[in-house]
C-alpha positions in Angstrom: 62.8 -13.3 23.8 63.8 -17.0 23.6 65.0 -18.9 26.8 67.8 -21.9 27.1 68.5 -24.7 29.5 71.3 -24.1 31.8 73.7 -27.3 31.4 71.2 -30.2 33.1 69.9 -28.1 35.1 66.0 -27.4 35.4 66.9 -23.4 34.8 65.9 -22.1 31.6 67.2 -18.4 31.2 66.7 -15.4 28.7 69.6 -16.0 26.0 69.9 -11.8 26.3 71.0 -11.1 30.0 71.8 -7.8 32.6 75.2 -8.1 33.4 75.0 -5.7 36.7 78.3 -4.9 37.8 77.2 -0.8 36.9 74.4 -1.6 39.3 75.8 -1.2 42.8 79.5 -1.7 41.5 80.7 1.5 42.9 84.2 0.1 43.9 84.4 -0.8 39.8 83.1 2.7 38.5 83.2 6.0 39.3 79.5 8.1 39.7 77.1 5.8 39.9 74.2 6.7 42.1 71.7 3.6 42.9 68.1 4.7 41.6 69.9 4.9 38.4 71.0 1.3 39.0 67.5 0.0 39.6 66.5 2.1 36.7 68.4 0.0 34.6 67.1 -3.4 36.2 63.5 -2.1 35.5 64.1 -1.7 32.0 65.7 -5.0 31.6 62.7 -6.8 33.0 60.4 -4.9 31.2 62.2 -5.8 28.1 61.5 -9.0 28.8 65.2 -9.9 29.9 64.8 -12.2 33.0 68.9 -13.5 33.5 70.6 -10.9 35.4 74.1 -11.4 36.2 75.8 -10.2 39.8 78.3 -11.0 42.5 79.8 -9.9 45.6 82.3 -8.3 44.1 79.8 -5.4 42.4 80.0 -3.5 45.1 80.5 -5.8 48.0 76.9 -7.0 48.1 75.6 -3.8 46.8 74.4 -4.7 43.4 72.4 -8.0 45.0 71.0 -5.5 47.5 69.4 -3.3 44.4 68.2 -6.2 42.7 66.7 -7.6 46.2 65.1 -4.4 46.3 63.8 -3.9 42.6 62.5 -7.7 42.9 60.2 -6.7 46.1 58.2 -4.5 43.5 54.9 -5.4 42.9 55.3 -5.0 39.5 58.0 -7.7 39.2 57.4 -11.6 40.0 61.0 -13.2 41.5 59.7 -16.3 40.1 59.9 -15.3 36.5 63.5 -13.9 37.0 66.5 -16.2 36.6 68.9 -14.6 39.1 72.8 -15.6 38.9 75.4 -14.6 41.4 79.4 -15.2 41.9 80.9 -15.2 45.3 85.3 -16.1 46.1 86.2 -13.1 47.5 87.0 -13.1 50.9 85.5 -9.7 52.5 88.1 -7.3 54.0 91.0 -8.9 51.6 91.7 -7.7 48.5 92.4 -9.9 46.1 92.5 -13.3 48.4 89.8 -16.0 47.0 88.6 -18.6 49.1 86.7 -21.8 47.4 86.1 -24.0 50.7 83.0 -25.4 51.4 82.5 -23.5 54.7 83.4 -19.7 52.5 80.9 -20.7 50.0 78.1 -22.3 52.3 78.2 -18.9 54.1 78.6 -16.8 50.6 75.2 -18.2 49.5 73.7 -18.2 52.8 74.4 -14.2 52.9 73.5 -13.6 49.1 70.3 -15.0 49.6 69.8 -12.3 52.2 71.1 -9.7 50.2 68.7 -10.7 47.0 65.5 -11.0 49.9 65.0 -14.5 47.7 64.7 -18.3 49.4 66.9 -19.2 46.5 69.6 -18.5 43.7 69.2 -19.8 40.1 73.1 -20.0 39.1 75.9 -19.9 42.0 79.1 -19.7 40.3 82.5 -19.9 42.1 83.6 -16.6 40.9 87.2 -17.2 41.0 89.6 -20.0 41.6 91.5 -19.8 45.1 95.0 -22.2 45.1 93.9 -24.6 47.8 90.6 -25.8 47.8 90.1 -29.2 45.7 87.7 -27.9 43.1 85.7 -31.3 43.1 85.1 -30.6 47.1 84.1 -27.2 46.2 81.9 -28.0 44.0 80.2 -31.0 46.0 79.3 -28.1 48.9 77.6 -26.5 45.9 75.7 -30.0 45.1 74.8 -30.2 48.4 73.2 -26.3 48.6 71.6 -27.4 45.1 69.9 -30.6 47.2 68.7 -28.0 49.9 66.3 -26.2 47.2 69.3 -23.3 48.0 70.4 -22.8 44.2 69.3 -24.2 41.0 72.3 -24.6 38.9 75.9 -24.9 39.6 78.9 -22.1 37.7 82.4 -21.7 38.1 83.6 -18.3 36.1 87.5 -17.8 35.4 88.6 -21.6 36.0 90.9 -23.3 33.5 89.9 -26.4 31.4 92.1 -28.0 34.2 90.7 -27.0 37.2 86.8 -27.6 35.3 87.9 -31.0 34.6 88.6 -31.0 37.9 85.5 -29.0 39.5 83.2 -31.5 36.8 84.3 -34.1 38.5 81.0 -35.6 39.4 79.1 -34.6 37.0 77.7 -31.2 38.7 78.8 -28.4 36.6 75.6 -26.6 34.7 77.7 -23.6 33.2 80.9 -21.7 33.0 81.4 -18.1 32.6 84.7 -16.5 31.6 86.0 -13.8 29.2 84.6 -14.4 25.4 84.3 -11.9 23.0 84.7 -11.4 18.9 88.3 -10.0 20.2 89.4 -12.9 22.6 88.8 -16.2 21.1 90.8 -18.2 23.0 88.2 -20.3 24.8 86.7 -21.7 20.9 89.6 -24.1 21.4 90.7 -24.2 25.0 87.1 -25.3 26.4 84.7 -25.0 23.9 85.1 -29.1 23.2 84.9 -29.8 26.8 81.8 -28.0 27.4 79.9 -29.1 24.9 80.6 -32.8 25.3 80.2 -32.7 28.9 76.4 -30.4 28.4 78.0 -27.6 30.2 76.7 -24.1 29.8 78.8 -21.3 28.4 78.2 -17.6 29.1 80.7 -15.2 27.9 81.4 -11.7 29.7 82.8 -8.8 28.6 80.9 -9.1 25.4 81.2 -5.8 24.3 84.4 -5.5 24.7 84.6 -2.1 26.9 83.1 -0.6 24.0 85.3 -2.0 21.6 82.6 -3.4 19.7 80.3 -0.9 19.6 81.6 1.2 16.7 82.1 4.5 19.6 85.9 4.6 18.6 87.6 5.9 15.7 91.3 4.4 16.3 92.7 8.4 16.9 91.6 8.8 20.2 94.3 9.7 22.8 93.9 8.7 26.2 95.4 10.4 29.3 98.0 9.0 30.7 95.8 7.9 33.9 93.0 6.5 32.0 93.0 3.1 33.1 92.0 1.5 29.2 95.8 2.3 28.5 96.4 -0.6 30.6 94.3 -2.5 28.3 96.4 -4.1 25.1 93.3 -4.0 23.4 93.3 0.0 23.2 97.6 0.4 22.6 98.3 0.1 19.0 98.8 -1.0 16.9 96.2 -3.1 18.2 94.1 -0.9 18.6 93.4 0.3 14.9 93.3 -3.1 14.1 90.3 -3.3 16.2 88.9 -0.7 15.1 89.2 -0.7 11.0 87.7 -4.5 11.8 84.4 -2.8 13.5 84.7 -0.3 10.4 83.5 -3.0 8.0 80.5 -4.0 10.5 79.0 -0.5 10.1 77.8 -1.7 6.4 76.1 -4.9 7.7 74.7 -3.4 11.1 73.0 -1.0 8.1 71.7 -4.1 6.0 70.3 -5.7 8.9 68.5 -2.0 10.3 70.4 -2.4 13.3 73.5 -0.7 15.6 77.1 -2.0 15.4 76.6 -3.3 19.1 73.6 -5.0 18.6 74.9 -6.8 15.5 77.4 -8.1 17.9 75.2 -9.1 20.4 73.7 -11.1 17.5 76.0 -12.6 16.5 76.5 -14.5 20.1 72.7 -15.4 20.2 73.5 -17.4 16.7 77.0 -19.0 18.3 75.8 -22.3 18.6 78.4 -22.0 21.4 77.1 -19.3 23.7 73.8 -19.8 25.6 73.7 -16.5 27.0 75.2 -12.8 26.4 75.0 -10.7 29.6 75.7 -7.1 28.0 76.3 -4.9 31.0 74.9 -1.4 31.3 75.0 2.4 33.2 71.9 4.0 31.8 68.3 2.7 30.9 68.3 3.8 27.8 71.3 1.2 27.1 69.0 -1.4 28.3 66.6 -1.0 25.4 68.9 -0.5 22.7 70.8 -3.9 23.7 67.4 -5.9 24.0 66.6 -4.9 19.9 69.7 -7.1 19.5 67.2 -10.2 19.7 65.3 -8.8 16.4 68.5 -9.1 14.9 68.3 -12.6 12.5 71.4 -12.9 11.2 72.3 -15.4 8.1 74.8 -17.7 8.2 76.8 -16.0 5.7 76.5 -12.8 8.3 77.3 -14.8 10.8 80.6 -16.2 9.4 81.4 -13.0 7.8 81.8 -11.5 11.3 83.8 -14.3 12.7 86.0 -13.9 9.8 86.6 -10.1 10.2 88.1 -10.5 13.9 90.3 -13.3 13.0 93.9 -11.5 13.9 
């Protein structure tokens, strides 16, 4: 598995990551029970995946705690693992985001204990709060990165505005925010930005909450309290659209012996935009089948032929 340079900085990641918000998340899923979380970090690293993705918000620390505690095993060396974490949420208040450099001085501080580690590859500014100068909380980040505390420097849900602003001095590494073959947005809001200014991008959401995996058929009927019918993606007709597009993948995932999902994942490891794809997951056996994706070698004319296809 091939690695990449985080913006400037001196981390160098697996371009195939863990996103781990099933690991630990339990306020963001229903069921999950924690050895099967850690099951799922073992078979990332033993597929050779070394990024894995967190924050406070999976779980309110509970997702660094597993990976903290997988990372003590003998069988896996912290310093061959590239661990990224997100912190803005202020504990005890939902939904209120705090970006000051005494919040996020203390939020690395106490990830570092959670993750048992002396230091954090990626700190990202999970979300943008509506007071704190973005330059100054990014320069508290600088400083941290001076200490030896973090590696590399993320914001994750800014806009091009308020990276301009966070970039100020030169200290952003990467930026994370919603990217996928179904939200596009981002190839023309910040794409040009990033790239001229050697800035990192790492989509979530890749999949698409299974979207992009070829699992739906376009007739499925949800109940009225399942929480994807607040998702336009799954309301039609939106959502047949979606779905007659991942239709005509099923062919070339056949072509190239491979699933529907991991010709998607593919096809982000070829974006000469995206540096990394952190493809999340609830069961080990996911793991696996996502880490194939990286023996996927698509053409150019594959390539362009999926970009084309979720052009609506």
């Amino acid at each position: 598995m091939s690695d990449v340079q985080i913006g400037k900085s001196q981390v160098y990641a697996s371009t195939l990551g863990l996103g781990t918000n099933a690991v630990g998340g339990h306020n963001l899923f229903a069921n999950l029970e924690d050895e099967q979380g850690k099951a799922v970090l073992r078979e990332a690293l033993r597929n050779g995946i070394t990024l894995l993705d967190t924050a406070y918000a999976y779980g309110h620390g509970r997702s660094e705690e597993l990976i903290g505690e997988v990372l003590q095993e003998p069988e896996f060396d912290r310093a061959r693992v590239i661990l990224a974490t997100k912190a803005a949420h202020v504990p005890g208040q939902p939904g209120v985001m705090d970006n000051s450099p005494e919040f996020l001085r203390n939020a690395v501080e106490d990830a570092l204990g959670r993750l048992q580690t002396d230091y954090i590859d990626i700190f990202y500014i999970h979300f943008p709060d509506n007071k704190t100068p973005k330059n100054e909380a990014v320069a508290a980040l600088a400083e941290l990165k001076e200490a030896g505390k973090i590696r590399a420097i993320g914001v994750s849900n800014f806009s091009l505005d308020q990276i301009k602003e966070a970039n100020a001095e030169g200290h952003l590494d990467v930026v994370q925010d919603k990217y996928s073959l179904l939200h596009r947005e981002s190839e023309t809001t910040l794409f040009p930005y990033l790239e001229a200014n050697e800035i990192s991008f790492i989509p979530y959401f890749p999949l698409a909450s299974g979207l992009l995996t070829g699992k739906y058929t376009g007739t499925e009927q949800f109940e009225k309290e399942d929480r994807r019918l607040k998702n336009p993606d799954f309301q039609a007709p939106r959502f047949q659209e979606i779905t007659g597009a991942v239709n005509q993948l099923k062919p070339l995932a056949k072509a190239n012996d491979c699933t529907v999902a991991q010709l998607v994942l593919a096809w982000y490891l070829k974006s000469p935009h995206v540096a990394a794809v952190i493809p999340g997951a609830k069961q080990a056996a996911q793991v696996a089948d996502n880490a194939k994706a990286t023996d996927v070698h698509l053409s150019q004319a594959d390539y362009q032929t999926i970009s084309d296809l979720f052009r609506f």
